[in-house]
TITORMI-431712 format. One record per residue (C-alpha): x, y, z; residue in one letter; residue number from 1. Coordinates in nm, 3 decimals. Layout:
SITE       X       Y       Z code pos
SITE       X       Y       Z    a NUM
...
END
This chain:
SITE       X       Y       Z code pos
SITE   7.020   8.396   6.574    x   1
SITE   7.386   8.408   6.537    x   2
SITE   7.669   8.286   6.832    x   3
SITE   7.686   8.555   7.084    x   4
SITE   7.929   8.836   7.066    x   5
SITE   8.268   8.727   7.216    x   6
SITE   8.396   9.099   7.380    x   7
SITE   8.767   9.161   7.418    x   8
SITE   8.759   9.547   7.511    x   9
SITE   8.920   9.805   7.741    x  10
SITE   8.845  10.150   7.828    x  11
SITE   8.883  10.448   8.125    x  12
SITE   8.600  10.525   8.381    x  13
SITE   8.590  10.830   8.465    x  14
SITE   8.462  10.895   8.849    x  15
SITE   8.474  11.113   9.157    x  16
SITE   8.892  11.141   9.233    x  17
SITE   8.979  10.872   8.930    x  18
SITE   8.990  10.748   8.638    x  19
SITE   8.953  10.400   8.616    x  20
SITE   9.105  10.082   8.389    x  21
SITE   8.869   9.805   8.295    x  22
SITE   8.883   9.539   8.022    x  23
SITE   8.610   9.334   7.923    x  24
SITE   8.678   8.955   7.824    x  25
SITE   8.423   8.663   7.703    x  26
SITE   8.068   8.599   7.553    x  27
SITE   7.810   8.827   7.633    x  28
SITE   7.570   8.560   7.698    x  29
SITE   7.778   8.421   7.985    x  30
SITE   7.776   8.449   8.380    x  31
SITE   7.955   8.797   8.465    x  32
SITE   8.289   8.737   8.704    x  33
SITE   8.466   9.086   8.791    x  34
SITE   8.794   9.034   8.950    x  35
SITE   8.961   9.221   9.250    x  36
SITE   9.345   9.200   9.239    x  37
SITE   9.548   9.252   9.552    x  38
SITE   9.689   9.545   9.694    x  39
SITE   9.658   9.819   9.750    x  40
SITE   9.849   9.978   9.448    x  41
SITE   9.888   9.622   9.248    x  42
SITE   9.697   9.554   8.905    x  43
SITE   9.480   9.288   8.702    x  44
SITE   9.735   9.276   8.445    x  45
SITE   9.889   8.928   8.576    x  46
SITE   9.567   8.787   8.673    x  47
SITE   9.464   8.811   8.275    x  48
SITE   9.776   8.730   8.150    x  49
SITE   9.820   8.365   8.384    x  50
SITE   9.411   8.289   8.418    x  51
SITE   9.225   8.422   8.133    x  52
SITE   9.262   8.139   7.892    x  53
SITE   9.093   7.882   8.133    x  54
SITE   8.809   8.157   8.253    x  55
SITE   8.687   8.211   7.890    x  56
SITE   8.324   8.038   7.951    x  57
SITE   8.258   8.351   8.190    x  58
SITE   8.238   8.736   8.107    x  59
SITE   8.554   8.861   8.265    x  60
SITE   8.566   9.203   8.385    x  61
SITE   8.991   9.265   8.485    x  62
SITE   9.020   9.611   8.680    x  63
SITE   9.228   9.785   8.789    x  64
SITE   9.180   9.938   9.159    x  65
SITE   9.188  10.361   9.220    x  66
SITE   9.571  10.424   9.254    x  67
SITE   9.685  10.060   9.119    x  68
SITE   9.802   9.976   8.774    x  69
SITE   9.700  10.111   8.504    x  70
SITE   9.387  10.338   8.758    x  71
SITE   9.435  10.700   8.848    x  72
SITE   9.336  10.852   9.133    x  73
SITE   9.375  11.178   9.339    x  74
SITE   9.569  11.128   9.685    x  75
SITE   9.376  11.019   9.967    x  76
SITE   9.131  10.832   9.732    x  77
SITE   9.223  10.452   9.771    x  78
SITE   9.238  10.381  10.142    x  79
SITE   8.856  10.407  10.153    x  80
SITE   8.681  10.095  10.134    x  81
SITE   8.323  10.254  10.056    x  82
SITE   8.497  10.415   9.767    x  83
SITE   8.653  10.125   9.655    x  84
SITE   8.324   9.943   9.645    x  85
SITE   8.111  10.207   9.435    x  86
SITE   8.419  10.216   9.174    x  87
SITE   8.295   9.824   9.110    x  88
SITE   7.944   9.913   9.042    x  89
SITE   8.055  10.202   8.844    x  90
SITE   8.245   9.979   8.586    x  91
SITE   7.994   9.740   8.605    x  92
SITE   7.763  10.019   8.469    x  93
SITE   7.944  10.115   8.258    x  94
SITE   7.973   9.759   8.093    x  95
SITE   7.632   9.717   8.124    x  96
SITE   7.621   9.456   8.351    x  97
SITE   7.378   9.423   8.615    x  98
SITE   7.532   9.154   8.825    x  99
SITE   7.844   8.964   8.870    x 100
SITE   8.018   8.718   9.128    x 101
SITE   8.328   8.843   9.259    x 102
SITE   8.671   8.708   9.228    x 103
SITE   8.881   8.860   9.467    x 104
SITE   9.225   8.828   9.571    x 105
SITE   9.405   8.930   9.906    x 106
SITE   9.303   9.309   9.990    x 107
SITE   9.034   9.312   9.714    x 108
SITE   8.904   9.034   9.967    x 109
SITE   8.777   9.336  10.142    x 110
SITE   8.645   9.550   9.852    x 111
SITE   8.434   9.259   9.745    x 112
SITE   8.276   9.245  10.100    x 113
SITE   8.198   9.592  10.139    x 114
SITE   8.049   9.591   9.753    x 115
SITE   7.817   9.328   9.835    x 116
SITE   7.720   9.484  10.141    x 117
SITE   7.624   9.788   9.972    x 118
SITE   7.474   9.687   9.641    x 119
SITE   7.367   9.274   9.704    x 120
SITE   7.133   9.278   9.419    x 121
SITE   7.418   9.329   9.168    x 122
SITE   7.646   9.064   9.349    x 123
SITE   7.569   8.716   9.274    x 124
SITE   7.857   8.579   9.515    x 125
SITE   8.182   8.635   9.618    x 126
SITE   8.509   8.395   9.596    x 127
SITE   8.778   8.510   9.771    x 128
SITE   9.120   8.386   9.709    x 129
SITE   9.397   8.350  10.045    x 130
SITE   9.163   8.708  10.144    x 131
SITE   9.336   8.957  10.344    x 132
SITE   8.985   9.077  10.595    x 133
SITE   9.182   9.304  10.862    x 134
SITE   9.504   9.490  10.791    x 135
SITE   9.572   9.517  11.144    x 136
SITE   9.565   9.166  11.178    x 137
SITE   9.810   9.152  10.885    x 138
SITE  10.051   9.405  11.087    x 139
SITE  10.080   9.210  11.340    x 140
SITE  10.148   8.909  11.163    x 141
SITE  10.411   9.054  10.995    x 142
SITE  10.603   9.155  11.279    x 143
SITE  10.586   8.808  11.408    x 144
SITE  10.766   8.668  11.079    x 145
SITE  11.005   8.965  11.095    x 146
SITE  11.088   8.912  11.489    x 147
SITE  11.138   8.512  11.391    x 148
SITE  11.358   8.579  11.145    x 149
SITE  11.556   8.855  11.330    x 150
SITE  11.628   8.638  11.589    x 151
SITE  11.418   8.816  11.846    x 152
SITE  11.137   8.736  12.087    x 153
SITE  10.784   8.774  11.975    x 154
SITE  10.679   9.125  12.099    x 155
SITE  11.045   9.251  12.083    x 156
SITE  11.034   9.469  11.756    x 157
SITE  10.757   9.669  11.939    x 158
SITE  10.482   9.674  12.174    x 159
SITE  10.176   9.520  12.013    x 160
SITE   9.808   9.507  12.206    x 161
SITE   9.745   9.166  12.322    x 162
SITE   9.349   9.199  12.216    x 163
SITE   9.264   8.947  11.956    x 164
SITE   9.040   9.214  11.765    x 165
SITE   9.154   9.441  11.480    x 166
SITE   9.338   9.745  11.688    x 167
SITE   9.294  10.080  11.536    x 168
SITE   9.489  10.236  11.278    x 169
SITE   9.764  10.409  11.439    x 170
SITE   9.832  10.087  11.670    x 171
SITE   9.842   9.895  11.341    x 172
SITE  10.061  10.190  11.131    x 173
SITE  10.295  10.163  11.439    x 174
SITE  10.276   9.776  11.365    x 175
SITE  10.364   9.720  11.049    x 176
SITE  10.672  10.021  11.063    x 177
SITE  10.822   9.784  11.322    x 178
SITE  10.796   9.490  11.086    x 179
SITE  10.968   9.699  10.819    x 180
SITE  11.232   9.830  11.067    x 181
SITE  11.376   9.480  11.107    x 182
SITE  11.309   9.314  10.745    x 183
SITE  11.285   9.454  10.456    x 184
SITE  10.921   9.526  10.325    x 185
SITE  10.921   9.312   9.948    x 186
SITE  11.161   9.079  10.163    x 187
SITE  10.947   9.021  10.458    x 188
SITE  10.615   8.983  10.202    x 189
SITE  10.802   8.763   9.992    x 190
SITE  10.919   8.528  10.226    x 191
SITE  10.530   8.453  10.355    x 192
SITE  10.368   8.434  10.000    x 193
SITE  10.582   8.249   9.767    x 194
SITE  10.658   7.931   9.869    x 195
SITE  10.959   7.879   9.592    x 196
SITE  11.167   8.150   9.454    x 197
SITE  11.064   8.014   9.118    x 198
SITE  10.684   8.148   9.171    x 199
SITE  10.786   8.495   9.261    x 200
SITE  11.000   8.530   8.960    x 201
SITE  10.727   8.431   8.726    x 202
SITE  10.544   8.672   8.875    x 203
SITE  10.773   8.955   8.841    x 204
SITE  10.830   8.885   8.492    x 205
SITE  10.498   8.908   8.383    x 206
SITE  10.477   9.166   8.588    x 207
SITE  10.738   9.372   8.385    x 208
SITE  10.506   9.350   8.123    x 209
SITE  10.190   9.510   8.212    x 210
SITE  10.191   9.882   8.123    x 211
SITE  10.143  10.022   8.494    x 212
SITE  10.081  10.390   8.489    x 213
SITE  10.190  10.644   8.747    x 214
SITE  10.124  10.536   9.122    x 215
SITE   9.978  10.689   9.378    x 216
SITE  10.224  10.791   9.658    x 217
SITE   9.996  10.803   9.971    x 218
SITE  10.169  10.809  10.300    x 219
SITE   9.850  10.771  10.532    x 220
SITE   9.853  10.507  10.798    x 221
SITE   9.474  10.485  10.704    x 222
SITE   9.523  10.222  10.496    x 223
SITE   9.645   9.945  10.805    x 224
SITE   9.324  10.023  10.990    x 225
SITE   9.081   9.895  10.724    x 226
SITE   8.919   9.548  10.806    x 227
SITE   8.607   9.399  10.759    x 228
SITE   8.586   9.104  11.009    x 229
SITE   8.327   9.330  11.171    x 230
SITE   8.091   9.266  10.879    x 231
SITE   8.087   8.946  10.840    x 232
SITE   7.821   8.819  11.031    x 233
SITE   7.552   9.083  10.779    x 234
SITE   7.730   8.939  10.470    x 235
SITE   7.610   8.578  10.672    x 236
SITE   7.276   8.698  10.728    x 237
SITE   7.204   8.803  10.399    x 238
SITE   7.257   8.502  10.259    x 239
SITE   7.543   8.538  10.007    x 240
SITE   7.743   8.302   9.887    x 241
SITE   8.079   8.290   9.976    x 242
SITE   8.383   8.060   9.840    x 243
SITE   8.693   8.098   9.995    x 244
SITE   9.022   7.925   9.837    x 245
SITE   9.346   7.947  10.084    x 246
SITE   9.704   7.837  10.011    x 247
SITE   9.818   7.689  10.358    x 248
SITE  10.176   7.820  10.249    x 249
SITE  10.057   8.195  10.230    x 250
SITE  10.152   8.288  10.615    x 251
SITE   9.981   8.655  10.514    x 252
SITE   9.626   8.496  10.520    x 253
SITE   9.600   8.138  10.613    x 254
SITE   9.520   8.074  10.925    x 255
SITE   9.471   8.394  11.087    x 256
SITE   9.252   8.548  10.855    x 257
SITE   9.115   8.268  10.658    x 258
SITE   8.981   8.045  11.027    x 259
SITE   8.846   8.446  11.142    x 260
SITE   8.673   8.465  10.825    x 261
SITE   8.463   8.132  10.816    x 262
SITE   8.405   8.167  11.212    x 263
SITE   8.170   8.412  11.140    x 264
SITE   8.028   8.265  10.775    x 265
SITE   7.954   7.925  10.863    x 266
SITE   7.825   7.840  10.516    x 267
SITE   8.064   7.952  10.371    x 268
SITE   8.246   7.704  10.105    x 269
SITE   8.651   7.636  10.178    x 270
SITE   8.904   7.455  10.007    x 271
SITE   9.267   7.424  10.131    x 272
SITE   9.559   7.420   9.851    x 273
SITE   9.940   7.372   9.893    x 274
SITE   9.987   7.642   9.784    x 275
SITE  10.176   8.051   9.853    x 276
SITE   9.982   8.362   9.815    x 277
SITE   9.939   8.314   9.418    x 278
SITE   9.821   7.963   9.382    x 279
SITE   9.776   7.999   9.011    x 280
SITE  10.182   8.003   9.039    x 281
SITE  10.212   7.678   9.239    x 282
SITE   9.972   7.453   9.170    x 283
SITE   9.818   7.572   8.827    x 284
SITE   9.591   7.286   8.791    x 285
SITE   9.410   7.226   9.088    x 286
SITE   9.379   7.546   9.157    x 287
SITE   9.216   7.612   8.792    x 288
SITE   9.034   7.316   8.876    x 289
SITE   8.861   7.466   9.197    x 290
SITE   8.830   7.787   9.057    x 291
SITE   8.618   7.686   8.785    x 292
SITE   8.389   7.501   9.057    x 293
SITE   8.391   7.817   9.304    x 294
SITE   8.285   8.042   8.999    x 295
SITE   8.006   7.818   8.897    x 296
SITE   7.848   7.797   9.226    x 297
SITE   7.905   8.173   9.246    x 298
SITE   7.754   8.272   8.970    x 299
SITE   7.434   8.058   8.977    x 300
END
């Protein structure tokens, strides 16, 4: 028998409220990885373009999320998480793959978690990369940077509940407006992911090049009330296997929501990078280094 076919493919999904972007890249013989790009509205494009050359020993599936990129989706479609989660098994059907580790990235952190929930038998484990777990957790993080660097008190910019535990969506809406009331909303995420302006303006430039199509302009608060902290502990007791990667200079998801994440997944494996939101930006090499590890563990 000859090598095995080496795919390099893209194509639309159609589904329920959207038509989906997938491409397919690597040998069909190999361990399936299907990656979850941040969000919501963001793309794979970048991903592919900065990582696929040193992933090219796995079958690669790059998507792009309902409403994000290159995806299409009717309003209202792309703040669900259960949605989000069957769109991954239906690409991976339609690719013909009947399992795959996922690589996920900030808020596909909590698609990934909600997909092996649902389907475990098609997941084989999950890395996830500085994850974003609770949005409300996020809001309120945010309006501590933007209170710091407004010169204000903490709890100044608005009143925030003092619980610990995800608040609901419309305490978390209110939240995050406050934050972008005072700072600027690319500002404000920009100065807590990228730890050197030289990072973010690699990113945008590649970026500029992806072909994004139309996005979706949603203005539900839904979206800051999505979390999946709650869930941990059944993702622990089922047993998957879970690699998390966290750049301590990403102030949108280490420590808050990476130390809330392994308190309640103990086995979970964690490595520590200096390194901003994108740590394939900063430190390129170690961070392909412990990638490749994570994915082989994953996908075993």
């Amino acid at each position: 028998s000859g090598p095995p076919e080496f795919h390099d493919d893209s194509r639309y999904v159609l589904t329920t409220g959207a038509e989906l972007y997938a491409e397919r890249v690597g040998p069909d013989a190999a361990p399936a990885v299907y990656y979850l790009h941040g969000g919501p509205g963001y793309n794979s494009h970048s991903f592919r373009e900065l990582m696929g050359d040193d992933l090219e020993e796995w079958l690669v599936v790059y998507a792009d999320e309902r409403g994000g990129g290159r995806s299409y989706a009717q309003a209202g479609t792309s703040d669900d998480l259960a949605t989000l989660a069957a769109d991954v098994v239906t690409i991976m059907d339609a690719f013909e793959l009947d399992r795959a580790a996922l690589l996920a990235h900030g808020f596909g952190a909590m698609i990934a978690v909600q997909a092996a929930l649902a389907n475990p038998e098609r997941v084989s484990g999950l890395v996830l990369v500085n994850p974003w777990l609770s949005l409300p957790l996020l809001a309120r993080r945010l309006l501590a940077a933007a209170e710091a660097a407004s010169g204000l008190e903490a709890g100044a910019g608005a009143r925030v509940p003092d619980t610990a535990e995800p608040s609901g969506a419309a305490d978390a809406a209110a939240t995050a407006d406050a934050a972008f009331s005072l700072q600027n909303p690319k500002a404000l995420f920009d100065s807590l992911q990228f730890p050197t302006p030289s990072s973010r303006l690699r990113l945008e430039h590649v970026d500029a090049e992806a072909l994004l199509g139309p996005q979706e302009e949603d203005d539900s608060d839904a979206v800051w009330g999505l979390e999946v902290l709650s869930s941990l502990p059944e993702l622990a007791r089922a047993g998957t296997k879970v690699v998390i990667l966290a750049g301590r200079l990403d102030a949108t998801s280490y420590p808050e929501q990476v130390e809330a994440a392994l308190e309640d997944l103990p086995d979970a494996l964690f490595s520590a990078l200096d390194a901003g939101h994108y740590p394939w930006l900063d430190d390129p090499e170690t961070f392909t280094d412990v990638l490749r590890q994570s994915l082989t563990h994953a996908t075993s």
